[in-house]
MDTraj code that builds the backbone (N, CA, C; nanometers):
import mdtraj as md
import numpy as np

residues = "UNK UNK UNK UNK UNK UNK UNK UNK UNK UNK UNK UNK UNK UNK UNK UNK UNK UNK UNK UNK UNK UNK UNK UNK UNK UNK UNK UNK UNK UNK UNK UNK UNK UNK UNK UNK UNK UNK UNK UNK UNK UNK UNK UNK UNK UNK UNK UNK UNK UNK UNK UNK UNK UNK UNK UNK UNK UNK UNK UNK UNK UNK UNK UNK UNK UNK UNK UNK UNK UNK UNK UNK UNK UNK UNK UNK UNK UNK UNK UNK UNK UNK UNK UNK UNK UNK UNK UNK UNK UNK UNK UNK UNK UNK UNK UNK UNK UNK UNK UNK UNK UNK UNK UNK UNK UNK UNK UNK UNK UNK UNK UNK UNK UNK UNK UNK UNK UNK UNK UNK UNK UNK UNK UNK UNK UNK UNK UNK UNK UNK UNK UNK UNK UNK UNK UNK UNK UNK UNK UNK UNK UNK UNK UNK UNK UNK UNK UNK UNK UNK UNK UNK UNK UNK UNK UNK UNK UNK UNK UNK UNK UNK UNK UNK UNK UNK UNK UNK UNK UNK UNK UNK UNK UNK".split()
xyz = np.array([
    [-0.7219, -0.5167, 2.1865],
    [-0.7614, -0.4474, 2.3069],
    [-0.7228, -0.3016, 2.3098],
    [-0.6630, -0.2623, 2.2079],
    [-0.6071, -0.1045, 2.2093],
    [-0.6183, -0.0117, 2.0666],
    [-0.6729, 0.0420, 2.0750],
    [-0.6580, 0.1548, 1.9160],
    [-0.4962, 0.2268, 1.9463],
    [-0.4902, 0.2253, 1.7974],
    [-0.2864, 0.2700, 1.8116],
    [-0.3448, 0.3856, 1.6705],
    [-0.2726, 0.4649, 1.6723],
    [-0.2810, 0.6016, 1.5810],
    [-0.1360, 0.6245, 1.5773],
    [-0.1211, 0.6120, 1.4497],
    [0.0380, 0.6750, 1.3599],
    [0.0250, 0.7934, 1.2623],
    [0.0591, 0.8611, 1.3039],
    [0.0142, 1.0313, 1.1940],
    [0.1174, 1.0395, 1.1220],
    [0.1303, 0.9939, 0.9815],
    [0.2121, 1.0024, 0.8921],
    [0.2178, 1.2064, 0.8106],
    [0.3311, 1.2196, 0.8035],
    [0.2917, 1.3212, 0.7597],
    [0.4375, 1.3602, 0.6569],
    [0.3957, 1.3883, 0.5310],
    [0.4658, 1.3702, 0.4039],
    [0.5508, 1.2561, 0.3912],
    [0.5235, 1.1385, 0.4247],
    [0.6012, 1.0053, 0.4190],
    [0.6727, 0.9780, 0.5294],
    [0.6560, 1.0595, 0.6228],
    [0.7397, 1.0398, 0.7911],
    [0.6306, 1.0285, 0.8941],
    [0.6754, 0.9457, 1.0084],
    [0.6212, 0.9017, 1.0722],
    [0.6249, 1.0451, 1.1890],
    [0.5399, 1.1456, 1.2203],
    [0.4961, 1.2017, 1.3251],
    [0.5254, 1.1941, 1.4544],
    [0.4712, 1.0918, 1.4813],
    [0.4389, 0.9950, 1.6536],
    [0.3314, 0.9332, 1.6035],
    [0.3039, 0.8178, 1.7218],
    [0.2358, 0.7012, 1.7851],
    [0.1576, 0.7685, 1.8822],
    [0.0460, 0.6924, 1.8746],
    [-0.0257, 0.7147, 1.9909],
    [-0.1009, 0.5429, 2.0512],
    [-0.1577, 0.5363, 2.1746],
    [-0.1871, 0.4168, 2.2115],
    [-0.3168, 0.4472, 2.3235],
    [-0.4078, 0.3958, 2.2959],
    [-0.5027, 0.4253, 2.4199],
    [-0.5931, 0.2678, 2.4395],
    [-0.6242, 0.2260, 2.5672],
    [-0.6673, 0.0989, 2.5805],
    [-0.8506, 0.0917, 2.5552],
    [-0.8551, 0.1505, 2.4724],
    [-0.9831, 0.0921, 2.4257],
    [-0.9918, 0.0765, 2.2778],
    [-1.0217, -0.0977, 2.2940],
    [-1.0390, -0.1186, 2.1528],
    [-1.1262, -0.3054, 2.1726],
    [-1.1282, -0.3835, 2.1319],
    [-1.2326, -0.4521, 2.0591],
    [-1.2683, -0.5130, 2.2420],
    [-1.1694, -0.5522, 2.2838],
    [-1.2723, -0.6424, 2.4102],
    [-1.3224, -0.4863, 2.4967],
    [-1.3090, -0.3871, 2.4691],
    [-1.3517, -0.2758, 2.5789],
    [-1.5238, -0.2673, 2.4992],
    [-1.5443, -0.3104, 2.3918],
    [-1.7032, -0.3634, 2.3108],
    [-1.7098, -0.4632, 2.3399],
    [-1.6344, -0.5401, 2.3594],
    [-1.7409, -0.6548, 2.3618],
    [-1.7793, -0.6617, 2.5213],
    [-1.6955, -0.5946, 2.6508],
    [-1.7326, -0.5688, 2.7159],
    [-1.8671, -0.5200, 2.7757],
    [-1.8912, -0.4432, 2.6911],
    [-2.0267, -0.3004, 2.6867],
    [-2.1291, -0.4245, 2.6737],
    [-2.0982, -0.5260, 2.5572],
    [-2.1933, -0.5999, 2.5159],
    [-2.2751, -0.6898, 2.6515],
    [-2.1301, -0.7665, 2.7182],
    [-2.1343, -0.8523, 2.8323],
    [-2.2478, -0.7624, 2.9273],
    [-2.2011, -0.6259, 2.9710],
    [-2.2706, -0.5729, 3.0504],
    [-2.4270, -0.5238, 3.0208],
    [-2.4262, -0.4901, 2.9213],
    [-2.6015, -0.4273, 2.9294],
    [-2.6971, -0.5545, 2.8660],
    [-2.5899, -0.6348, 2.7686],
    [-2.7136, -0.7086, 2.7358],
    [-2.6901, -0.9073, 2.8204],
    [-2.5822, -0.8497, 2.9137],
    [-2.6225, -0.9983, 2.9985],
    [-2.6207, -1.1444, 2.9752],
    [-2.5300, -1.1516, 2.8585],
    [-2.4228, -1.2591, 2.8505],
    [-2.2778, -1.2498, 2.8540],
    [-2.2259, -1.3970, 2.8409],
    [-2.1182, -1.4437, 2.8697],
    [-2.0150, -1.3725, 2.8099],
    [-1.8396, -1.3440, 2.8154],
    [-1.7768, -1.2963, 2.6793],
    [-1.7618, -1.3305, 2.5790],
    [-1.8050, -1.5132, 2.5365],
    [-1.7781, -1.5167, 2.4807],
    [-1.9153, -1.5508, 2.3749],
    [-2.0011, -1.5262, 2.3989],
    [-2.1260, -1.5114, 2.3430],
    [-2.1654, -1.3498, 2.3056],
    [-2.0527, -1.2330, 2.3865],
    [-2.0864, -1.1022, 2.3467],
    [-1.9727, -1.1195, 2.2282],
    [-1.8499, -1.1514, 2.2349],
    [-1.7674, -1.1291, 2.1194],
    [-1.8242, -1.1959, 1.9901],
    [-1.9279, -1.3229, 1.9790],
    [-1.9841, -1.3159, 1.8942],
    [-2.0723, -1.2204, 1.7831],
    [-2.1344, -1.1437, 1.9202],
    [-2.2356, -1.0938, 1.8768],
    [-2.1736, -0.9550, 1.8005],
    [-2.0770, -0.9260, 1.8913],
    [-2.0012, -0.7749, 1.8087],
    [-1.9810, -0.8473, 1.6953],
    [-1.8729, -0.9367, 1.6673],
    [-1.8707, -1.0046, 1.5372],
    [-1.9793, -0.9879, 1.4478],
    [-2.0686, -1.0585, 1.4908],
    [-2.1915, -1.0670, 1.3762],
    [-2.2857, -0.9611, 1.3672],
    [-2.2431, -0.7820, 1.4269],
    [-2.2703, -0.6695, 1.3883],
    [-2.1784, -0.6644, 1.2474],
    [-2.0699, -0.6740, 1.3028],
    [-1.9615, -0.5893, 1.1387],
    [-1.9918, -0.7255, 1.0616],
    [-2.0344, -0.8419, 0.9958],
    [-2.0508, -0.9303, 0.9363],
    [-2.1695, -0.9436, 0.8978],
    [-2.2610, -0.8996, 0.9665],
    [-2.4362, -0.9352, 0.9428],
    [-2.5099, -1.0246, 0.9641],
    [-2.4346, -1.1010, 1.0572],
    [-2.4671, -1.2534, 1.1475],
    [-2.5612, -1.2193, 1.2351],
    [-2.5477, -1.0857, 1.3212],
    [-2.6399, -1.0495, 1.4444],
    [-2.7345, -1.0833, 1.4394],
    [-2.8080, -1.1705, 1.5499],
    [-2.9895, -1.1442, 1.5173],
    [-3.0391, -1.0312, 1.5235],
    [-3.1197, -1.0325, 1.4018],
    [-3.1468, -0.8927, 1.3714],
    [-3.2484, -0.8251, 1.4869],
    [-3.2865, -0.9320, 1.5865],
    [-3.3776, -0.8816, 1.6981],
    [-3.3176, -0.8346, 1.7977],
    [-3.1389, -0.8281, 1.8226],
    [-3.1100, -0.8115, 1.8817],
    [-2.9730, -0.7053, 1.8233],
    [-3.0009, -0.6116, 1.6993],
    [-2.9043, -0.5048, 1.6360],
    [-2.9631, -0.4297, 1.7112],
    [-3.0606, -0.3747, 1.7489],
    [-3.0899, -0.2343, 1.8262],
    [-3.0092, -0.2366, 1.9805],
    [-3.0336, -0.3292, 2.0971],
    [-2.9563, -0.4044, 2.1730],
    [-2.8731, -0.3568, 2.1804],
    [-2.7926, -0.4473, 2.0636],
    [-2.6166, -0.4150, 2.0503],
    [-2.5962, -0.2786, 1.9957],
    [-2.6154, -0.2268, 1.9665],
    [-2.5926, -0.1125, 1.8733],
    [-2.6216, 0.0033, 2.0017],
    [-2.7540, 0.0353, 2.0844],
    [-2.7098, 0.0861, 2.2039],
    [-2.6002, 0.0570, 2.3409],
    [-2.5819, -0.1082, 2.3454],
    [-2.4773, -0.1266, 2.4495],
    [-2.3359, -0.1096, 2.3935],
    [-2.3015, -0.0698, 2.2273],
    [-2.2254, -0.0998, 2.2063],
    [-2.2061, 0.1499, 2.2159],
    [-2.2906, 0.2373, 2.1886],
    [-2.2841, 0.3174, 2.1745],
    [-2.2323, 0.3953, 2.2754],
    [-2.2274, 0.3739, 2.3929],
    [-2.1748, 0.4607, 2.4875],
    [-2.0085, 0.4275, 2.4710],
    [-1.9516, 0.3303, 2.4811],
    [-1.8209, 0.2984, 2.4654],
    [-1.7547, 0.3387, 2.3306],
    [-1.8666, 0.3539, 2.1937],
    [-1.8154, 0.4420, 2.0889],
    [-1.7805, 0.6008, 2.1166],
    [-1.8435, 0.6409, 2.1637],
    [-1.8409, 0.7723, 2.2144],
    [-1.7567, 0.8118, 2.2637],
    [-1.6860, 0.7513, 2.3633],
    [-1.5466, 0.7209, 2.4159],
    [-1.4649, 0.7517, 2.3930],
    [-1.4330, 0.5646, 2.2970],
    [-1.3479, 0.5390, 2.1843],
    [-1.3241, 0.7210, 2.0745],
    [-1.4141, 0.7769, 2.0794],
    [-1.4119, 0.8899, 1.9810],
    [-1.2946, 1.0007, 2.0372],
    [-1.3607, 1.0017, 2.1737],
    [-1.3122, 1.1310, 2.2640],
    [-1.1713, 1.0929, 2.2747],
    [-1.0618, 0.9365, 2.2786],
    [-0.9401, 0.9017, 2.2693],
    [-0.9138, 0.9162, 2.1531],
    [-0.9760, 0.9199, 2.0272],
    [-0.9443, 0.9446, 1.9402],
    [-0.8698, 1.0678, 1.9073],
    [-0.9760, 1.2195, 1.9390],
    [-0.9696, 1.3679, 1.9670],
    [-0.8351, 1.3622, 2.0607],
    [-0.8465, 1.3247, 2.1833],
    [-0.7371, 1.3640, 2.2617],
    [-0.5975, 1.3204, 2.2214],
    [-0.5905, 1.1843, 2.1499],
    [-0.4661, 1.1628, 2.0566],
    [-0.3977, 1.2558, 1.9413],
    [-0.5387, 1.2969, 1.8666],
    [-0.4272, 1.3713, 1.7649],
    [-0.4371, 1.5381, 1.8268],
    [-0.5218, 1.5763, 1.8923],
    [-0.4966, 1.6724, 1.9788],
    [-0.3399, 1.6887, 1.9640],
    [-0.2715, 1.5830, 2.0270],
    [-0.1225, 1.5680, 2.0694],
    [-0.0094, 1.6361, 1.9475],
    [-0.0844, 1.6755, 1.8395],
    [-0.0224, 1.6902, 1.7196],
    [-0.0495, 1.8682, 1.6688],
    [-0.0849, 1.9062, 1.7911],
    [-0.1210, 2.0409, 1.7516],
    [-0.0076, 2.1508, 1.7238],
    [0.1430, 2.0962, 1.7059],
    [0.2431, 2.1352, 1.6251],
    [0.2309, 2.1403, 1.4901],
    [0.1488, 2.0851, 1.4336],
    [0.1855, 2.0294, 1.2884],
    [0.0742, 2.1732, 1.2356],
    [0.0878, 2.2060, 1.1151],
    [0.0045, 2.3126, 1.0964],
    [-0.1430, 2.2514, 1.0190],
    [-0.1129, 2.1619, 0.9703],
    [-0.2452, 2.0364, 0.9143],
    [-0.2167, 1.8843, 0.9391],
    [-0.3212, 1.8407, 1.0278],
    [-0.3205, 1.6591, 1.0347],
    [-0.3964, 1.6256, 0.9154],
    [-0.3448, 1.5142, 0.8425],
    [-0.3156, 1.4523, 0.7499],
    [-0.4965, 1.4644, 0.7189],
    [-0.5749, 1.4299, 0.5730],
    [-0.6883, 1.4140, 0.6154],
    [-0.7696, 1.2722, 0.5733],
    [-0.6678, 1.1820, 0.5355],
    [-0.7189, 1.0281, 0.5402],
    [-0.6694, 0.9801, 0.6705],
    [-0.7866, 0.9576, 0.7222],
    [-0.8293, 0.8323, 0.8390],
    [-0.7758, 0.6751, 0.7873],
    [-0.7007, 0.5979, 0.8217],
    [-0.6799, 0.4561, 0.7607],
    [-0.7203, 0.3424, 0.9101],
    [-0.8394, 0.2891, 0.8928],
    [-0.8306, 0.1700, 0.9668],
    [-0.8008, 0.0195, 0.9434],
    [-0.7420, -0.0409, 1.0303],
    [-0.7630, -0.1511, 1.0327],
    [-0.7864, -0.2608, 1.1565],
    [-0.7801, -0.4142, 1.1348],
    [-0.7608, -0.4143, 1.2790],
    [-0.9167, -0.5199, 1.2727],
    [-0.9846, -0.5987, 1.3366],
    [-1.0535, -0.6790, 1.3847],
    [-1.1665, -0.5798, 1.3923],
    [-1.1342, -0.4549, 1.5095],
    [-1.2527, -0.3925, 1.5867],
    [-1.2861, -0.2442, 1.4321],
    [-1.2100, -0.2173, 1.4006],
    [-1.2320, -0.1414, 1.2573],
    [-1.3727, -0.2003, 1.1934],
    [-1.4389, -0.3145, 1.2160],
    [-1.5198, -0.3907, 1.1220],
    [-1.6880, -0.2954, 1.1902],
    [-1.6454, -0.2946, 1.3057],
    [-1.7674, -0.2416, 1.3584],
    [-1.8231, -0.0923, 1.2946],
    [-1.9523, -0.1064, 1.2319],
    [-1.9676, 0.0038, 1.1322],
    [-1.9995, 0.1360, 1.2551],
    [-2.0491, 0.1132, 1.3800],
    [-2.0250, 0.2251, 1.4713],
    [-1.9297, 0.3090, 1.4575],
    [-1.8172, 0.2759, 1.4186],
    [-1.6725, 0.3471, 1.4198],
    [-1.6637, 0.4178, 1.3677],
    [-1.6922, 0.3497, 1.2295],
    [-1.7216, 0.4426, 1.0849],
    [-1.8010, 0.5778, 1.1060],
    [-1.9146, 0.5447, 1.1308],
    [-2.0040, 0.6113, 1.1401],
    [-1.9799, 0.6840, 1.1944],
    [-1.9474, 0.6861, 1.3440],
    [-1.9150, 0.7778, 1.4519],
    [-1.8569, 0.9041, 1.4042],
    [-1.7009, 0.8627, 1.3342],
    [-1.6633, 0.9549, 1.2701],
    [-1.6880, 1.0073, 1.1532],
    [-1.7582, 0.9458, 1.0617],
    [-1.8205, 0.9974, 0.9428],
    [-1.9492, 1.1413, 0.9772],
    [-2.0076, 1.0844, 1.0794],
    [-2.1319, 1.1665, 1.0907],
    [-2.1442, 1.2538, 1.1921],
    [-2.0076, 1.2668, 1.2782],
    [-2.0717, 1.3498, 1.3953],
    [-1.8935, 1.4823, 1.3340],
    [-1.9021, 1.6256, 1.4000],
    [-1.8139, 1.6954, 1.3769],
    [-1.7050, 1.7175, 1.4886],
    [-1.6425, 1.5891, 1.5515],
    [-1.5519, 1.5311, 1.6256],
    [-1.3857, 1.6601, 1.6116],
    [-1.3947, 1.6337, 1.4170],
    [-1.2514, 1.7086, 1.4093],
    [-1.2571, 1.8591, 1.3930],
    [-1.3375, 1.9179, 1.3979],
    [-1.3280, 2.0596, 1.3890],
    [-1.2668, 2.1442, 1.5311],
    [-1.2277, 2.1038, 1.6135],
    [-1.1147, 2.1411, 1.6882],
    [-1.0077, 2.1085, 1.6675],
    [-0.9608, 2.0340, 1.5565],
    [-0.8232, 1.9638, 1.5734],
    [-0.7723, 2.0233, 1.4555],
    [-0.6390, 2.0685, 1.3919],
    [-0.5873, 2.1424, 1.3082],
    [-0.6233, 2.0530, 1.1442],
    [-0.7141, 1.9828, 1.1380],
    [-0.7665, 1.9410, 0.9913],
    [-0.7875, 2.0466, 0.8913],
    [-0.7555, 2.0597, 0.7626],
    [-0.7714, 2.1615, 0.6784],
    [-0.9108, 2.1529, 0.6586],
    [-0.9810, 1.9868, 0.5897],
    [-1.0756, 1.9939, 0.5677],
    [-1.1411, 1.8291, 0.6495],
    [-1.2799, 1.8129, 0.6243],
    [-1.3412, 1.7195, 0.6966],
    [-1.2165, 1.5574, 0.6728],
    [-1.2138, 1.4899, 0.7668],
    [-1.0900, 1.3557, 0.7161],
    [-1.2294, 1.2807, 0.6591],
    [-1.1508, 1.2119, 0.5840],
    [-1.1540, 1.1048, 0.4913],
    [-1.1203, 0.9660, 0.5552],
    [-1.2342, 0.8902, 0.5779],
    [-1.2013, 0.7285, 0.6787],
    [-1.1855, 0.6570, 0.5316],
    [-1.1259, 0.6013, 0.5896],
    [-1.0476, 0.4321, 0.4470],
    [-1.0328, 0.3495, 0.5489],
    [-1.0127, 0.1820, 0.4442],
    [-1.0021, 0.1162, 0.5520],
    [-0.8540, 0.0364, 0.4922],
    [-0.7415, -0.0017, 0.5516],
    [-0.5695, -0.0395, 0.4964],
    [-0.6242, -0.1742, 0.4284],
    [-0.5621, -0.1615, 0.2960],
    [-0.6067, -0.3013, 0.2531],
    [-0.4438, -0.3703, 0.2344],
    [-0.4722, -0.5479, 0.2670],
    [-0.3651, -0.5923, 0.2879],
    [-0.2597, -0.5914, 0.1693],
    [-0.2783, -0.5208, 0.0296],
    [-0.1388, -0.5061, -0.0479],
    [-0.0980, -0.3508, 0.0175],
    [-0.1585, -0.2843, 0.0877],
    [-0.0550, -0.1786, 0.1353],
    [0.0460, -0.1914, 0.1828],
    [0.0218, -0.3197, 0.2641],
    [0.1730, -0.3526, 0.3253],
    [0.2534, -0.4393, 0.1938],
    [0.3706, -0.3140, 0.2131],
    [0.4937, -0.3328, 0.1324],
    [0.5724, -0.4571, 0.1459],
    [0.6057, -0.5527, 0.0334],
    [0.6896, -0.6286, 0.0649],
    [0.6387, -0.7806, 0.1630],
    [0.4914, -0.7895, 0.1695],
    [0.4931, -0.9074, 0.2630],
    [0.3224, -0.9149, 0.1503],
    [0.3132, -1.0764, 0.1050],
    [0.2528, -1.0913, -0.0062],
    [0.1526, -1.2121, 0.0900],
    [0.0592, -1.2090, 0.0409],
    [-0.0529, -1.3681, 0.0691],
    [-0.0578, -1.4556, -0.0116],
    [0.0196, -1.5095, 0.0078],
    [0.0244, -1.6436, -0.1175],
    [-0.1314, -1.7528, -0.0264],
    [-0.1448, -1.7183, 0.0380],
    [-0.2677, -1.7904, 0.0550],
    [-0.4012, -1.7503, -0.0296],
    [-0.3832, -1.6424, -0.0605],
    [-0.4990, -1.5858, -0.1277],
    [-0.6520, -1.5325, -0.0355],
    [-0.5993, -1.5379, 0.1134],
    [-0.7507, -1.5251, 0.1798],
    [-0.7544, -1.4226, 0.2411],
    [-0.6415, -1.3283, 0.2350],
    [-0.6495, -1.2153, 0.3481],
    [-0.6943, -1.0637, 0.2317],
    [-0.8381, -1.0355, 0.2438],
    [-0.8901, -0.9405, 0.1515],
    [-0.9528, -0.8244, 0.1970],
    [-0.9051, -0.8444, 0.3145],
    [-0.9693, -0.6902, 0.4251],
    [-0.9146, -0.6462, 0.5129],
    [-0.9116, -0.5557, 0.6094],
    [-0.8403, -0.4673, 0.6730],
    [-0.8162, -0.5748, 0.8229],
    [-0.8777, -0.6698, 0.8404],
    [-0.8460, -0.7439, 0.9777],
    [-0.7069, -0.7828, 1.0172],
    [-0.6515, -0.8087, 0.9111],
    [-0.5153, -0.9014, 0.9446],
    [-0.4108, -0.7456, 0.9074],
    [-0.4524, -0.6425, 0.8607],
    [-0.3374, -0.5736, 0.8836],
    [-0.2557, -0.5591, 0.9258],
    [-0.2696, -0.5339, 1.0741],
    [-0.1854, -0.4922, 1.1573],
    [-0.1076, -0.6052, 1.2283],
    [-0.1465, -0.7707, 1.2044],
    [-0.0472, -0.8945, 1.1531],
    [0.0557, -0.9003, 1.1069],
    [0.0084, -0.8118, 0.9542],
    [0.0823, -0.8271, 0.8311],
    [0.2130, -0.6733, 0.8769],
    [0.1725, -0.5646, 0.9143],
    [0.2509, -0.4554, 0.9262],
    [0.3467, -0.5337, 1.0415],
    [0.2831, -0.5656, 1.1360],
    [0.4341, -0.6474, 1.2564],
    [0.5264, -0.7345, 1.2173],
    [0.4791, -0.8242, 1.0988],
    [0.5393, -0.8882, 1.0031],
    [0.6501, -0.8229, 0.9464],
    [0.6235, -0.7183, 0.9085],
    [0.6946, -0.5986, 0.8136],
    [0.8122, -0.6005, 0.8946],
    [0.7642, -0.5330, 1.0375],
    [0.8842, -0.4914, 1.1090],
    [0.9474, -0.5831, 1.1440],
    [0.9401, -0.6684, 1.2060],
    [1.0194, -0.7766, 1.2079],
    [1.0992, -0.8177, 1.1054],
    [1.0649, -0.8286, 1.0107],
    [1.0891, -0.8765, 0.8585],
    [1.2443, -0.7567, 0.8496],
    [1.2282, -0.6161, 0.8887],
    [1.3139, -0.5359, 0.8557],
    [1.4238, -0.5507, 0.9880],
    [1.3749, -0.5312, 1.1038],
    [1.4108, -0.5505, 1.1820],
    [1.5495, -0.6891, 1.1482],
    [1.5260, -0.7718, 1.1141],
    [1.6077, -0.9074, 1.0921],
    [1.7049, -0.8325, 1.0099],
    [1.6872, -0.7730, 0.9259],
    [1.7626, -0.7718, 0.7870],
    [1.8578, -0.6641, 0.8264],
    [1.8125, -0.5589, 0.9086],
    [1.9235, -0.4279, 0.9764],
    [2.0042, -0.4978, 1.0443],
    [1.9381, -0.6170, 1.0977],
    [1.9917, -0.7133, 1.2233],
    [2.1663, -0.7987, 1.1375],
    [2.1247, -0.8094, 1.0288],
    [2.1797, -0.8623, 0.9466],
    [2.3234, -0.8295, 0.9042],
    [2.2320, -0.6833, 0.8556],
    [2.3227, -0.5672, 0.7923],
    [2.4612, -0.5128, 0.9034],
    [2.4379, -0.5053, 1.0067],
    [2.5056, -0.4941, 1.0966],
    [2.6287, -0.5758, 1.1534],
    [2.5503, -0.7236, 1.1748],
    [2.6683, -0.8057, 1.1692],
    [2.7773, -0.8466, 1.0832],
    [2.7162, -0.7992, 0.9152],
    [2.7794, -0.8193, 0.7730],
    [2.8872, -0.6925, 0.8436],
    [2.8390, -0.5990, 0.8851],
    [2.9625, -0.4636, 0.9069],
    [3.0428, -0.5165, 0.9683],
    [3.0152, -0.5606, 1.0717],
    [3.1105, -0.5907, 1.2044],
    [3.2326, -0.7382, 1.1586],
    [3.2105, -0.7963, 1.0753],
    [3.2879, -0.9800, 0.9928],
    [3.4007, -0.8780, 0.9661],
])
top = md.Topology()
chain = top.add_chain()
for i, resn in enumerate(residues, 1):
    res = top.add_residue(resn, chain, resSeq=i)
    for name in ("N", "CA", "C"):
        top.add_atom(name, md.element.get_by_symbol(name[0]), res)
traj = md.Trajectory(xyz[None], top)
């Protein structure tokens, strides 16, 4: 339900950012213009980023889903806005995340000139986090091969570290 932005910058973490639009604020858009249920619109966003959609009904979605991209863009801008200390924001884009799948997103920012107010040296670069980025937390299941479960796997992380400082601490204190 929220896009989160972390501006890494030379291996340090910047700031966070948090703004409440993210996958049900689409599937929302969906509910409203095209006049089903939620849980027949969260399908349908689904089967945009998958290729499930009926294809009689991609134009549809793809306009009810476009005004709320547009948005989504402008929270984007006003987030790293927030970074107008830094003398260059980073210029890889990394998504992940469920609502990342929606190729609107991509696009949005691939094709329109969104960052040329914002201190970018040159045009960013969108990627999408693939799950061996995250350090230290492995899939022995073998099924997680795309950017959805990322941000799963990164809370994992922290926690995971979180315990072990947790650890480290009480080992001080014996």
């Amino acid at each position: 339900g929220t896009t989160d932005i972390a501006v890494l910058n030379e291996g340090g973490v910047q700031g966070t950012q948090m703004f409440g639009i993210g996958g049900r604020a689409f599937t929302k858009s969906i509910v409203r213009d095209i006049e089903v249920g939620f849980a027949e619109a969260e399908k349908l966003k689904l089967g945009l980023g998958d290729g499930s959609a009926p294809p009689q009904l991609t134009k549809k979605l793809e306009a009810a889903l476009s005004k709320t991209v547009k948005v989504w863009r402008s929270g984007i801008e006003l987030s790293l806005n927030e970074y107008s200390n830094l003398e260059h924001l980073p210029h890889n884009i990394l998504l992940c995340g469920g609502g990342a799948s929606l190729e609107l997103l991509v696009a949005e920012l691939e094709a329109t000139d969104w960052y040329r107010k914002l201190p970018f040296a040159r045009k960013p670069s969108i990627h999408f986090i693939k799950p061996e980025a995250v350090i230290g937390i492995t899939d022995v299941t073998d099924t997680l091969d795309d950017h959805t479960f990322v941000t799963a796997m990164g809370l994992l992380r922290v926690g995971l570290d979180t315990i072990a400082q947790n650890d480290e601490v009480e080992n001080e204190n014996v």
